[in-house]
N, C-alpha and C positions, 0 to 999 in steps of 0.2 A: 504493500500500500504506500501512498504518495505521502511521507512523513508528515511535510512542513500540511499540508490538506488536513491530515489525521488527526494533529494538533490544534487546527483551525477547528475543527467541528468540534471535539471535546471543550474547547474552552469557548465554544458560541452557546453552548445548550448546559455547561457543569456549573454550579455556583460560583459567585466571583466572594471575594474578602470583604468586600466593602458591597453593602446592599445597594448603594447608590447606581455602581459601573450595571448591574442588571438593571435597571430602572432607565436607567441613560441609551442601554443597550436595544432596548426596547422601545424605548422612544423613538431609537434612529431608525427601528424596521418600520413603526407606526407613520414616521412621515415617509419613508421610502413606497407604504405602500398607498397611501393616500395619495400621494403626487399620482403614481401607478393607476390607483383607481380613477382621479381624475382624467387621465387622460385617456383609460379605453373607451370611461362614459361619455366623454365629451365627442371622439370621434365617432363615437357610435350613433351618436344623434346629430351629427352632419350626414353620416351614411343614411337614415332614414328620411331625414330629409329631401336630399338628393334621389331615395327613391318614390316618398313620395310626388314629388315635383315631376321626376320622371313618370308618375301612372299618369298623370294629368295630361302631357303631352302625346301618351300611348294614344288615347283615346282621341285626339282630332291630326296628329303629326303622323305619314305615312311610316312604313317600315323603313321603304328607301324613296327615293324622292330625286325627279331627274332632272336639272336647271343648266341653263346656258351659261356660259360664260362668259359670255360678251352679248349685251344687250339683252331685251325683257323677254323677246318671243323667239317660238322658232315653230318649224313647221315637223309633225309628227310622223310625216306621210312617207321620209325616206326609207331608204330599204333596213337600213343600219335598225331600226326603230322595229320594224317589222322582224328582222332579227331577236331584237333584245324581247318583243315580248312573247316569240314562241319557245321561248325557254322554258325547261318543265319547272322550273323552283317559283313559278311565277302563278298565284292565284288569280289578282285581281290587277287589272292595269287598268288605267283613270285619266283620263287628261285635264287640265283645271288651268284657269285663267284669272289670273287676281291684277285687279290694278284700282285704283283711288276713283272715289266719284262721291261728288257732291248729291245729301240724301235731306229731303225735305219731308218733314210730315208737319203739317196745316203751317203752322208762323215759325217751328223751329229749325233750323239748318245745322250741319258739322258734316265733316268729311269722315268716308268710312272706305274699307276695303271689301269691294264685290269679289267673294270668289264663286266662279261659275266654276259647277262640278258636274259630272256625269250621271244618270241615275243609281251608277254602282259606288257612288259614292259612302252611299250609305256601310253599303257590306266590307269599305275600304279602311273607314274608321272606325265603323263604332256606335255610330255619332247617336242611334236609339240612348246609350248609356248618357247622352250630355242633355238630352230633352227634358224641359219640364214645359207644361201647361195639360187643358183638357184637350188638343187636336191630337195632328200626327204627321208625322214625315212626310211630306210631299213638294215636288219643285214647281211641276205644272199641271194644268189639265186641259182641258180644249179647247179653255177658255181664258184662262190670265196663267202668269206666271206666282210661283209663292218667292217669299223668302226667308227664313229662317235669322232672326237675328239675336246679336248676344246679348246680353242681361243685362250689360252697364250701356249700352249703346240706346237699350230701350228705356232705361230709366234718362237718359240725356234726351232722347227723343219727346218723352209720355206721350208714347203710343198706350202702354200698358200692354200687357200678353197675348192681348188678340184685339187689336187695331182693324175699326173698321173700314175706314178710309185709307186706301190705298200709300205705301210712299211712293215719294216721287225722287227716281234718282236721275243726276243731269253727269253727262261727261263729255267734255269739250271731243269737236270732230277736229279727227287725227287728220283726213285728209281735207281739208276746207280750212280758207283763209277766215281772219275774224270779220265779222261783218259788224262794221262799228256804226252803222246807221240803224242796225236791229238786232244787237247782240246776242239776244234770245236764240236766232238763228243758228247760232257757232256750236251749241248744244245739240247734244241729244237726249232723248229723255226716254226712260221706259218706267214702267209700273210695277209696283211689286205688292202685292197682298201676303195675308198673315195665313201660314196656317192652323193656327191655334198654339201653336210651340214658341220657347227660345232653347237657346243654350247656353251652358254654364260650365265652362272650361276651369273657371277659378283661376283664372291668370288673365291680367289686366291687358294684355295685349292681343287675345282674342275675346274677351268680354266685352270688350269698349270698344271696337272696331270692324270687327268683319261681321258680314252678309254671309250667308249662303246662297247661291241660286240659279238657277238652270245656265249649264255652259251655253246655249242658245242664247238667251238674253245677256249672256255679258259678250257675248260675239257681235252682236246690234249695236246693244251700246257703245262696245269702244272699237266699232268699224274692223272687225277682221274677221275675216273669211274661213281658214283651215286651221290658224296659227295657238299656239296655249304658251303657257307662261310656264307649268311644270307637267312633268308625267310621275303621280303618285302611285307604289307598286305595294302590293299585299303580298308576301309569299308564303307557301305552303307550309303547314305544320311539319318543324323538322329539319326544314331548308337551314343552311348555313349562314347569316346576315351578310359576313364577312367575307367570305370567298362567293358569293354572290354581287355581291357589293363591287368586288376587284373585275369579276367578269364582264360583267354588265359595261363599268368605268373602258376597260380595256375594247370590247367591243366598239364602243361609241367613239373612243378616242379623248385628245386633248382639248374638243368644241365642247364639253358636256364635264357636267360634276355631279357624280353618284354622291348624295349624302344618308347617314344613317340617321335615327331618330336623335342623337345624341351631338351630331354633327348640325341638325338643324335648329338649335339649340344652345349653339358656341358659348355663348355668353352669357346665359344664364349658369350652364354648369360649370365654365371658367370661374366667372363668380364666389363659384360655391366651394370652388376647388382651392381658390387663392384662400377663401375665409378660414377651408379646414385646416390649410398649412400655418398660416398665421397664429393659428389656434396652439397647435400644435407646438411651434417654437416658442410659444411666452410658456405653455406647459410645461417642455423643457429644461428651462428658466426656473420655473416653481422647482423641477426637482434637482436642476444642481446646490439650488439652496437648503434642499433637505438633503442633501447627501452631505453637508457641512454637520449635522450632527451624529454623521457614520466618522466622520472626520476627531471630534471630538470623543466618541465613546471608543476609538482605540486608542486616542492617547491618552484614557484613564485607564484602558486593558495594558497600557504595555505600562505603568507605571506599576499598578499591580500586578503583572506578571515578570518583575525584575529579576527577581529570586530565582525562578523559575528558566529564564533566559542566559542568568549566570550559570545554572549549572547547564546548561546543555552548552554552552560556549567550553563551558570545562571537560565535558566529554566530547569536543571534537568538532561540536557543530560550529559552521564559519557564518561570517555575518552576511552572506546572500541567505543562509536557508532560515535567519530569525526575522529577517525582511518581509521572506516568502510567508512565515506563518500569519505574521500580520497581515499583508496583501488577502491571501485565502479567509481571513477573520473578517477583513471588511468587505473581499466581494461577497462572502454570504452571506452578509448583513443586507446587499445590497440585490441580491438575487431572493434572498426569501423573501423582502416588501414586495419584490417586484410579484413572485408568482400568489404572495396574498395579496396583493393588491389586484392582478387581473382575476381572480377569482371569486375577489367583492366586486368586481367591475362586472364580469358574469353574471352575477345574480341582482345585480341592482337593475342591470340591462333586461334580463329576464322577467323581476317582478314588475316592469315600467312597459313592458311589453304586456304583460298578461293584466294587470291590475291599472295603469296609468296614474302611477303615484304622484308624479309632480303635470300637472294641469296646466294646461293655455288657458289664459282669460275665464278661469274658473268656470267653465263646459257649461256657459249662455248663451255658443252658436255664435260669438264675435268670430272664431278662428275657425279656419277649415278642419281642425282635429282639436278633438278637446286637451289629449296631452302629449308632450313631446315625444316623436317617431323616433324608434332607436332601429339598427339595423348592423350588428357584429361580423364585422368581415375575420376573417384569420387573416389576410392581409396586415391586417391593421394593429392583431392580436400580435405578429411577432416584431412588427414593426417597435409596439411599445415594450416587449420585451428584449430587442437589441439595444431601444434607448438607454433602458435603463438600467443592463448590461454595461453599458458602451460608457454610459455617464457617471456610474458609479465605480467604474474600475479607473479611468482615469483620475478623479478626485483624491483617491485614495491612495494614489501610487505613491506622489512625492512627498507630500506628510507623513506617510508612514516611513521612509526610508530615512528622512528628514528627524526626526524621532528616534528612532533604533541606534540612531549615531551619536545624537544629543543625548542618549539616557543609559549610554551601557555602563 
């Protein structure tokens, strides 16, 4: 067995001379593991977040999602196109047209985004899970077009959830000079009826802004013939996102950008990603400051173990291997916070999953969930036990050698 080790654990777990250096001893595991515990909890509920956030987008953001690269439209009719969508990983392919239009209902006005979709639009998102009112999903019928709009769009508007009177949405013509003796003219105008629905994405940038409604009608309105703005894909249970994703891209070439749900999305998950780091380094922070009193409770252990350090120098042992036993004394000062600490992180993560111990907005329906999402990667699980690994055995290195020399 590894002596200087051997010696480390007998004097981490045996009585000390003085009740204090156990009390002290133990203090340093209690904040090694609290830092510990802070920090699996804290990631653990940016991961939850991050996945709630993401089911939000599941539901109206396709799987994969096809856009130009240069400029708003393109035409879907080439062959390349006809390729990509008789691929067997491919359920649902959609073409959809979004661009800005001026939406009036009776004295009130704001600009929104029409996205004209296909009628598989439906089966493409989701979008029954985003509905609320007494209608139902419908774009058109023989006789007017519908439109489906978002929940903060309609509270700006006061239509209310089933508007009788038609909106009226205007979009300047693309191909037609202004006509500045009858302005009116430069527009185009179509109609849109309610069909007893909205949607509720929960994210202020499709609640407050977009339309849904027949790829027909936004083809009128903003003058184009064959052309769409994206092609939205659903693939099969099973299919690979990723190596679909790369074929598709390669197929098409360097005119086109395959994005994944998470891809169309950049900045919000960026966002989320920078705050978790953040988070995470002033954590780190919190625990080199606790590892200052692992720092402290060996240099009460090696004053009380002097006695004890003299005789083994007098049998032989050299001063690396009285170094090492201190080194081995502090890193498992510093390795057992850690593994009690991810342990209470465990189950704190576990009972706030199952029971929702700590509350948003005390669960009166201000917040999308009543208590904070938590979501435990192992990623993340060794990531904090390399910290504090990592952070604990450096701390300890030069105070203890620093020590051993001062006190022989």
């Amino acid at each position: 067995m590894n002596l200087p080790f051997y010696i480390a654990r007998r004097y981490l777990f045996a009585p000390k001379k003085h009740n204090a250096i156990n009390i002290i001893s133990g203090v340093s595991v209690c904040g090694v593991a609290l830092a510990t515990l802070a920090m699996v909890c804290t990631l653990s509920v940016f991961n939850g977040f991050q996945e709630m956030v993401a089911g939000f987008f599941t539901a109206f953001d396709p799987e994969l999602k096809i856009l130009p690269r240069e400029g708003k439209v393109f035409d879907p009719r080439e062959e390349r196109f006809e390729a990509v969508r008789a691929l067997p990983e491919i359920a649902i392919w959609s073409a959809t047209l979004e661009e800005n239009a001026m939406v009036q209902y009776k004295n009130r006005q704001t600009v929104a985004v029409i996205k004209g979709v296909e009628e598989n639009f439906r089966q493409l998102a989701s979008i029954d899970s985003l509905l609320y009112g007494a209608g139902k999903y419908v774009l058109n019928d023989s006789v007017v077009d519908y439109g489906i709009v978002g929940i903060d769009l309609i509270s700006e508007l006061g239509t209310g959830l089933q508007f009788i009177d038609p909106l009226q949405v205007y979009a300047p013509r693309r191909l037609a000079r202004v006509n500045l003796s009858n302005p009116s003219a430069s527009f185009n105008r179509e109609y849109l009826f309610s069909p007893g629905v909205v949607f509720v994405v929960n994210q202020q940038k499709y609640d407050s802004r977009y339309i849904i409604a027949p790829l027909s009608l936004a083809r009128r309105l903003f003058e184009y013939e064959h052309e769409v703005t994206a092609i939205e894909l659903k693939l099969k249970p099973g299919s690979d996102t990723g190596r679909t994703k790369e074929k598709i891209a390669d197929m098409l070439g360097a005119d086109f950008r395959v994005m994944d749900r998470y891809e169309q999305q950049a900045d919000v998950f960026r966002i989320m990603e920078i705050e978790k780091l953040i988070s995470y380094l002033f954590l780190t922070f919190i625990l080199t400051v606790a590892c200052f009193n692992v720092i402290g409770s060996l240099s009460m252990l090696i004053l009380d173990k002097r006695e004890d350090t003299a005789t083994l120098r007098k049998l032989g042992a050299d001063e690396k291997l009285i170094v090492r036993i201190f080194l081995y004394e502090g890193r498992l000062i510093c390795l057992s916070g850690a593994v009690i600490g991810i342990l209470l992180g465990l189950l704190l993560c576990f009972l706030q999953q199952e029971f929702g111990l700590i509350s948003l907005g005390g669960g009166n329906g201000a917040f999308v969930v009543d208590a904070y999402p938590v979501s435990v990667h192992a990623v993340d699980l060794l990531l904090v036990l390399a910290t504090v690994v990592a952070v604990g055995f450096i701390a300890v290195r030069y105070p203890v050698g620093y020590l051993c020399k001062r006190l022989r």
